[in-house]
C-alpha positions in Angstrom: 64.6 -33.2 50.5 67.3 -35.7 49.4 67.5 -33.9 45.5 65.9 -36.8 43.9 63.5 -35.7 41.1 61.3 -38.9 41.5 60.6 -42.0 43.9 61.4 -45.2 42.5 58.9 -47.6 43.7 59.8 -51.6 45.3 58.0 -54.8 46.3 57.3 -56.2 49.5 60.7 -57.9 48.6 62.5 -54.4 47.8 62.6 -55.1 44.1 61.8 -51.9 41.8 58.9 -51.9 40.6 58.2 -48.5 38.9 58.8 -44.7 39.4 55.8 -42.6 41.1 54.9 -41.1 37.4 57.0 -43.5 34.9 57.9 -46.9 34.2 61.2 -48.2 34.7 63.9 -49.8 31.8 67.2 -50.2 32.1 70.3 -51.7 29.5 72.7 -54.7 30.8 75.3 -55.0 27.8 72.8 -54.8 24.5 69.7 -56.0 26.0 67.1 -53.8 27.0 65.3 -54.7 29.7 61.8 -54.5 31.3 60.0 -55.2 34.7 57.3 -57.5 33.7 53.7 -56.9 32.8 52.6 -59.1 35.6 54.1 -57.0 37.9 52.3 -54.7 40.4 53.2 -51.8 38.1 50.5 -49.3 36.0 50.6 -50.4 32.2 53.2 -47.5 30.5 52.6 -46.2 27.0 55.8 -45.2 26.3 57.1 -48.0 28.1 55.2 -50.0 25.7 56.5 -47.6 22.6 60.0 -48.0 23.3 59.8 -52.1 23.7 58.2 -51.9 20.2 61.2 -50.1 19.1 63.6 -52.8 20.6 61.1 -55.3 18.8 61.3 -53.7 15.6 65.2 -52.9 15.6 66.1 -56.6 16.7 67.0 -55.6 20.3 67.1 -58.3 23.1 64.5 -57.8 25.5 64.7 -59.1 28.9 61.8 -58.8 31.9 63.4 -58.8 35.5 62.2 -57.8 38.9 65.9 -55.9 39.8 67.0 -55.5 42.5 68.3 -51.9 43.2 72.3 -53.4 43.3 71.4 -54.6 39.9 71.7 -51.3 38.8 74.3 -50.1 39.8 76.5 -49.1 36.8 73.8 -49.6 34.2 71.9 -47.0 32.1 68.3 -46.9 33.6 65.4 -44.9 32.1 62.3 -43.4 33.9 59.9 -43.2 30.9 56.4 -41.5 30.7 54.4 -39.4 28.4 54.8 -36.0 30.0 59.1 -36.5 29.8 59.8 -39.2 27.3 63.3 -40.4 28.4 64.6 -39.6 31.9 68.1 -41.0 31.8 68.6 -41.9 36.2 71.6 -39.7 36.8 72.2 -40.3 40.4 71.0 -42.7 42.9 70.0 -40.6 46.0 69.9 -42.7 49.7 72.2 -45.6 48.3 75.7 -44.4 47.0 75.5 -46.7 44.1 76.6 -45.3 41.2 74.3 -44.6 37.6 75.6 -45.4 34.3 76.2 -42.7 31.4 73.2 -42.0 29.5 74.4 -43.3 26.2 71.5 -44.6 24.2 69.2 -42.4 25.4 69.5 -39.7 23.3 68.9 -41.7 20.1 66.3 -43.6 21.5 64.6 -40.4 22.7 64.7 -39.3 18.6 62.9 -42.5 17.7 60.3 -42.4 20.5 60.0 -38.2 19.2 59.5 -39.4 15.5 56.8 -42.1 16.3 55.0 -39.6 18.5 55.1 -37.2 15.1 
């Protein structure tokens, strides 16, 4: 109704969690960064691709419960099987603002050439 083209699921304690058909990553600086596999979140195969990447390219990776003002600014992913990389353009509900897709594009190539 809003425009948004998926939820982004919390916690009890309004941390995100996951999106309704993706997992959730997001960059602060250079580090890439993860909710963590305890969470309450379903396990993500191209979640887990993508932190193999950062593994294998040296990247810092960082596991965090954000909060949703946490990412305001930053370049956050929705990542799944069915659409790869789904850079979060706009935050519907809250006015905060999303950060420029940069990486994704690249990263989208890698995740493409591992998936032959």
């Amino acid at each position: 109704e809003q425009g948004a083209g998926e939820a982004v699921l919390s916690d009890g304690e309004g941390h995100l969690i996951e999106g309704a058909y993706s997992s959730l990553l997001w960059w602060e600086g250079e580090t890439l960064c993860a909710v963590p596999d305890d969470a309450p979140a379903l396990p993500g195969i191209t979640r887990r691709l993508l932190l193999e990447i950062a593994a294998d390219d040296g990247v810092e990776v960082r596991y965090a419960l954000p909060a949703p003002s946490e990412l305001a600014g930053n370049e956050v992913w929705l990542v799944g099987s069915l659409h790869g990389i789904r850079a979060v353009s706009e935050w519907v509900g809250d006015g905060l603002p999303a950060g420029a897709p940069l990486r994704a594009p690249a990263w989208q190539q890698r995740l493409d050439q591992l998936q032959g």
